[in-house]
C-alpha positions in Angstrom: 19.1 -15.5 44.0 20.4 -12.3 45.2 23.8 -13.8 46.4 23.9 -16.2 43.2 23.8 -13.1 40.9 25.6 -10.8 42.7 28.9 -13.3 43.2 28.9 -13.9 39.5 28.9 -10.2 38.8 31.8 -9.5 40.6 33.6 -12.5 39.6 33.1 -11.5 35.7 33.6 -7.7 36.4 37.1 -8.5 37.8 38.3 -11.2 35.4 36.8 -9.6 32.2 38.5 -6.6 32.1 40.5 -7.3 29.0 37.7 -9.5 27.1 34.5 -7.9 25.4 32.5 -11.4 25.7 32.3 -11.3 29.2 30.7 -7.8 29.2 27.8 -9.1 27.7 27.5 -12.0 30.6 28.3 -9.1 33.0 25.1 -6.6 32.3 22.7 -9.8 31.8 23.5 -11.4 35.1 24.0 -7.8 37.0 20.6 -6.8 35.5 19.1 -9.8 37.3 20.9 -9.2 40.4 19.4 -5.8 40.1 15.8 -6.9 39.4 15.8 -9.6 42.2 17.0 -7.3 45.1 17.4 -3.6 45.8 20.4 -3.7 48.1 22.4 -5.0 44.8 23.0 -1.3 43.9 26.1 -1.5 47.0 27.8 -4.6 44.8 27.3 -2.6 41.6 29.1 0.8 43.8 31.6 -1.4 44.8 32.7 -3.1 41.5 32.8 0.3 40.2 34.8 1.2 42.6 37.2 -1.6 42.3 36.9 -1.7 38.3 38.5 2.4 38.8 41.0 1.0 41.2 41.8 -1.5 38.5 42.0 0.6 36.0 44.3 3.3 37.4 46.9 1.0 38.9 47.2 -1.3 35.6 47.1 2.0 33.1 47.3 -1.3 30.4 44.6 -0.5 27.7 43.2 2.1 29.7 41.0 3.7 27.2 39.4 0.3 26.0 38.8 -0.9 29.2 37.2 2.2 30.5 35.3 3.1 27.5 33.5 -1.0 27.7 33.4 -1.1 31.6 31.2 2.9 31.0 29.4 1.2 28.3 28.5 -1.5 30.4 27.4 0.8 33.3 25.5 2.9 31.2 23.8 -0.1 29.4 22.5 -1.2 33.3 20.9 2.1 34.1 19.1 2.6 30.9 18.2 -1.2 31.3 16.7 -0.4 34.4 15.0 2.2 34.2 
Protein backbone atom coordinates (compact mmCIF):
# COMPACT_ATOMS: atom_id res chain seq x y z
CA UNK A 1 0.00 0.00 0.00
CA UNK A 2 2.70 2.18 1.09
CA UNK A 3 4.53 2.08 -2.32
CA UNK A 4 1.03 2.36 -4.24
CA UNK A 5 0.24 5.66 -2.47
CA UNK A 6 3.34 7.11 -2.18
CA UNK A 7 4.19 6.70 -6.21
CA UNK A 8 0.89 8.34 -7.02
CA UNK A 9 1.67 11.25 -4.77
CA UNK A 10 4.67 12.17 -6.33
CA UNK A 11 3.42 11.57 -9.77
CA UNK A 12 0.39 14.12 -9.06
CA UNK A 13 2.61 16.55 -6.96
CA UNK A 14 4.88 16.93 -10.00
CA UNK A 15 2.43 17.00 -12.92
CA UNK A 16 -0.32 19.15 -10.99
CA UNK A 17 1.50 22.06 -10.43
CA UNK A 18 -0.57 24.30 -12.71
CA UNK A 19 -4.09 22.45 -12.14
CA UNK A 20 -6.25 22.87 -8.93
CA UNK A 21 -8.19 19.38 -9.61
CA UNK A 22 -5.27 17.47 -8.99
CA UNK A 23 -4.60 19.01 -5.52
CA UNK A 24 -7.60 17.53 -4.32
CA UNK A 25 -6.37 13.84 -5.66
CA UNK A 26 -2.94 14.84 -4.13
CA UNK A 27 -3.93 15.42 -0.16
CA UNK A 28 -6.52 12.28 -0.42
CA UNK A 29 -4.11 9.79 -1.72
CA UNK A 30 -0.90 11.45 0.39
CA UNK A 31 -3.25 11.28 3.42
CA UNK A 32 -3.51 7.58 2.86
CA UNK A 33 0.03 7.12 2.24
CA UNK A 34 0.49 8.87 5.51
CA UNK A 35 -2.02 6.75 7.44
CA UNK A 36 -0.67 3.36 6.08
CA UNK A 37 3.09 3.92 6.92
CA UNK A 38 5.14 6.19 9.00
CA UNK A 39 8.33 6.37 6.84
CA UNK A 40 5.87 8.31 4.12
CA UNK A 41 6.75 11.59 5.98
CA UNK A 42 10.55 11.28 3.74
CA UNK A 43 8.32 11.17 0.27
CA UNK A 44 6.19 14.03 1.62
CA UNK A 45 10.03 16.07 2.61
CA UNK A 46 11.07 15.19 -0.56
CA UNK A 47 8.14 16.40 -2.82
CA UNK A 48 8.35 19.52 -0.82
CA UNK A 49 11.50 19.78 -1.66
CA UNK A 50 11.25 19.24 -5.26
CA UNK A 51 7.79 21.24 -5.49
CA UNK A 52 10.29 24.48 -4.08
CA UNK A 53 12.84 23.41 -6.62
CA UNK A 54 10.05 23.63 -9.12
CA UNK A 55 8.82 26.52 -8.17
CA UNK A 56 11.94 28.71 -8.10
CA UNK A 57 13.37 27.65 -11.41
CA UNK A 58 9.97 27.99 -13.45
CA UNK A 59 9.05 31.53 -11.49
CA UNK A 60 5.67 30.92 -14.00
CA UNK A 61 2.59 31.56 -11.67
CA UNK A 62 4.64 31.60 -8.79
CA UNK A 63 2.20 32.99 -6.32
CA UNK A 64 -0.65 30.53 -7.37
CA UNK A 65 1.31 27.69 -7.36
CA UNK A 66 2.85 28.24 -4.05
CA UNK A 67 -0.13 29.55 -2.29
CA UNK A 68 -2.22 25.81 -3.47
CA UNK A 69 0.91 23.56 -3.11
CA UNK A 70 1.00 25.52 1.07
CA UNK A 71 -2.60 24.91 1.07
CA UNK A 72 -2.25 21.57 0.29
CA UNK A 73 0.59 20.93 2.83
CA UNK A 74 -1.21 22.69 5.45
CA UNK A 75 -4.49 20.73 4.67
CA UNK A 76 -2.27 17.23 5.39
CA UNK A 77 -1.01 18.29 8.73
CA UNK A 78 -4.18 19.43 10.10
CA UNK A 79 -5.63 16.22 8.43
CA UNK A 80 -3.40 14.29 10.44
CA UNK A 81 -3.34 15.31 13.36
Amino acid sequence: MLSFFSTASVLLAMSGLARKREWVAYVVVTFLAMLSHYSSFYIVVAENIAVVAVITIRRKDLFAVARRWFSAQIVLALAYL
